[in-house]
N, C-alpha and C positions, 0 to 999 in steps of 0.2 A: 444243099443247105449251107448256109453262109457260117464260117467259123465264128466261135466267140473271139473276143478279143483276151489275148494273155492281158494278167494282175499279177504287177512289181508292189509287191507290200513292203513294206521298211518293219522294222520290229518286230522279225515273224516268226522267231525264235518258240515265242509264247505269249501266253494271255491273247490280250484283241488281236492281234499280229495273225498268231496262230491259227485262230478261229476266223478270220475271215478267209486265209487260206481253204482252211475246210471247208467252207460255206461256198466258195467259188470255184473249188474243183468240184463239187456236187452237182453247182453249176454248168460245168463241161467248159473251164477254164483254164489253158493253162496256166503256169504259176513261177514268178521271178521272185523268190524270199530272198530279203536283207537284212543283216543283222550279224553280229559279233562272234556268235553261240554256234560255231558250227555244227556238232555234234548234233545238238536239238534240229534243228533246220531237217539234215539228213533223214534225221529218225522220222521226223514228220512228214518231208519228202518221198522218203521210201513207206508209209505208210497210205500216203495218198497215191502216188504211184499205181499200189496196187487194189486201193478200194476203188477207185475211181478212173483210171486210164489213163490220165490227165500227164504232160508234160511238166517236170517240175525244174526250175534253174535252179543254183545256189551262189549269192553274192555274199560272201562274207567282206561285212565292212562296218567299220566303228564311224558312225556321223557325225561325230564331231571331227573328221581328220581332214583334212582338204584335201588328199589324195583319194580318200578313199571316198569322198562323194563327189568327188570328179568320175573316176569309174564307174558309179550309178549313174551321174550324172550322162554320159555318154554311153551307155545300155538303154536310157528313154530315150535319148535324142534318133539313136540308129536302130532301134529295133522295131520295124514297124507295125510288128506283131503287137505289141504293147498298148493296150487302149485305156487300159484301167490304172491309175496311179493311188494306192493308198498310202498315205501318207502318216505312219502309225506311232512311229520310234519316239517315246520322249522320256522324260523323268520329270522327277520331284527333288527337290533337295530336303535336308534333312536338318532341323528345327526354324524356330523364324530368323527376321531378314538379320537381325543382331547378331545372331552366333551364327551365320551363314559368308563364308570368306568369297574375295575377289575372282577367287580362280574358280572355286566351285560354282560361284553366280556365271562364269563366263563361259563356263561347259555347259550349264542349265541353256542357255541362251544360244550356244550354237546349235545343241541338240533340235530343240522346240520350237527355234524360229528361223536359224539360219539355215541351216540342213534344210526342213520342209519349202522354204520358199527358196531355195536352188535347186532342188529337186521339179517342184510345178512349174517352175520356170525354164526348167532343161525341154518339160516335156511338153507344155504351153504352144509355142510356136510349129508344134509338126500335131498336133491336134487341129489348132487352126486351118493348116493347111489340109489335113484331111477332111475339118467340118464334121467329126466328132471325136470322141473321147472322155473321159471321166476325170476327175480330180476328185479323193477324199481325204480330206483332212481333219485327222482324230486332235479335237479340243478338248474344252470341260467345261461343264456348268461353274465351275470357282472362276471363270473369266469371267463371269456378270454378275461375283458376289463376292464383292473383297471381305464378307462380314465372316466368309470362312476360313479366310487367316490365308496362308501360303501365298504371300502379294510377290514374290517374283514368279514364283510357277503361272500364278493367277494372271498373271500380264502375261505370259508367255502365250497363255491361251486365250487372251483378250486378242492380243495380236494373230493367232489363227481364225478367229472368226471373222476380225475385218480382213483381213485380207481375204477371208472365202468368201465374203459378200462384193469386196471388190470386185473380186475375181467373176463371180455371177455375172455381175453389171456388165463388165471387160467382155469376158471371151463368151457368156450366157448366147448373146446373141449370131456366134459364130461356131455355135453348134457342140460348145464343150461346156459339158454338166458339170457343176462344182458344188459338192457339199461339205456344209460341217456338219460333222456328229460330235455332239456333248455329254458326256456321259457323267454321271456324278459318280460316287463311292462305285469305285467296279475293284471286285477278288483278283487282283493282279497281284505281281511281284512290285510292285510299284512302290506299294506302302512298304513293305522287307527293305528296299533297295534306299528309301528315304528316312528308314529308322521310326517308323508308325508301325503303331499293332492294329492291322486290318481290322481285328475281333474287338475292338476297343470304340468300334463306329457303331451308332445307329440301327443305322440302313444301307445294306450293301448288298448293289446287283452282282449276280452271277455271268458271268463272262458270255456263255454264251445266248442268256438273254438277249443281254447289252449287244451285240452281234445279230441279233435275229431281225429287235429293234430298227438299227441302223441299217439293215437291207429292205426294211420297210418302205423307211425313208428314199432311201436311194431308188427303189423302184418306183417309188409315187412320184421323184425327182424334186425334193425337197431340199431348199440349200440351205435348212438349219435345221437339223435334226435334234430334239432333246428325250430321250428315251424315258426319263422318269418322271417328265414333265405331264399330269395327268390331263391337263386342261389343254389343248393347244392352242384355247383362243385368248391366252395369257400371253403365250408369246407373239401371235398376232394381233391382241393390243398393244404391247411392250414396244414392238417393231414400228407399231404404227403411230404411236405417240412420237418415236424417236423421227421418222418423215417427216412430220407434219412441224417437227421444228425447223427441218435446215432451212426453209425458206427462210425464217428470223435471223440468223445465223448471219446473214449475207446483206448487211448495215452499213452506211456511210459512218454514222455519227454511233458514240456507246449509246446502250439502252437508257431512255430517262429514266430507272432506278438509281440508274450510275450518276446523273448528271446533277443528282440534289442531293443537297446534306445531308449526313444522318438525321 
């Protein structure tokens, strides 16, 4: 029987991190968590360990540190056991973009965009060369609704989508699966950590819904997964209206709306 491939999760401390760990040692996966929180890590490690069999690593590392995602960084590139990349780690900052400072914007932004695309980028080219491999990169539905407020978090995860669709286009046809999962309101520490009262929302998925969801997806080989999304032929119109433009897009002269008076 052919081994599964080990899954390097980033943010596996807790919440989606956590959980997709347990969903892939179930799996018969072993397991490379990354993340800050050692102690958590362990506890989870030695709990899977023993429910499940499963080999579990421990990287402890803060992603926003250049050192310290060089070190992930070079765990995907040489370990060939590695097949699965979830790509999970992020934040939110905490009120909007006016009382949100320089430095805190520039850690949001390493976390969420730079960290993740030097991580799929470390492990990209030895995928390629195998002709298979996985990428998941955990976004949000706030990346295609700025009407929810949060516009730098919100870009952060506008830019994991295009790039996961890129990314499809790119390596899809060289044998490495890429998806986004979008998840809206999920029970994480997310909302604690950015100064929201989780209990203060709507509608708020459970974690490990959101999680059961996204391996849905992942198994159907879905490269944009929206778990709360009830219609999917919303988003395969949405998509497909956005197609059907780039031809236009690609103009000698500006559009004649542009070219006459008001």
């Amino acid at each position: 029987m052919t081994a599964q491939p080990a899954v390097l999760i980033t943010g596996a401390s807790t919440g989606i991190g956590a959980v997709y760990a347990d969903r892939f040692a179930r799996r018969g996966h072993d397991l490379v968590l990354v993340a800050r929180d050692v102690a958590r890590m362990e506890a989870l490690a030695e709990r899977l360990r023993r429910e499940t069999g499963v080999a579990v690593d421990i990287i402890k590392a803060d992603l926003t540190d250049a050192a310290d995602v060089a070190q992930v960084e070079a765990r995907l590139r040489d370990d060939a056991r590695i097949g699965v990349l979830v790509n999970n780690a992020g934040a939110a900052a905490a009120g909007g973009f006016l009382e949100q400072n320089p430095e805190g914007l520039a850690k949001l932004i390493s976390l969420n965009v730079v960290s993740l695309t030097r991580l799929a980028n470390a492990v990209a080219p030895r995928f390629v060369r195998e002709g298979k491999g996985a990428i998941v990169n955990i976004g949000s539905v706030v990346g295609l609704a700025p009407e929810i407020g949060m516009s730098v978090y919100g870009a952060t995860k506008a830019f994991v989508l295009f790039l996961t669709q890129g990314l499809h286009l790119e390596l899809g046809p060289k044998g490495v699966y890429v998806q986004a999962v979008l998840p809206a309101a999920t029970r994480t520490e997310i909302w604690e950590r950015s100064e929201r009262d989780v209990n203060s929302l709507s509608a708020v998925m459970e974690v490990d819904e959101l999680v059961d969801a996204a391996l849905v997806g992942f198994d159907r080989r879905e490269t944009v997964t929206i778990p709360s999304l009830p219609d999917g032929g919303q988003w395969t119109a949405f998509d497909g209206a956005r197609q059907a433009m780039v031809p236009n897009f690609l103009q000698v002269h500006a559009a004649e709306r542009y070219r006459k008076a008001a």
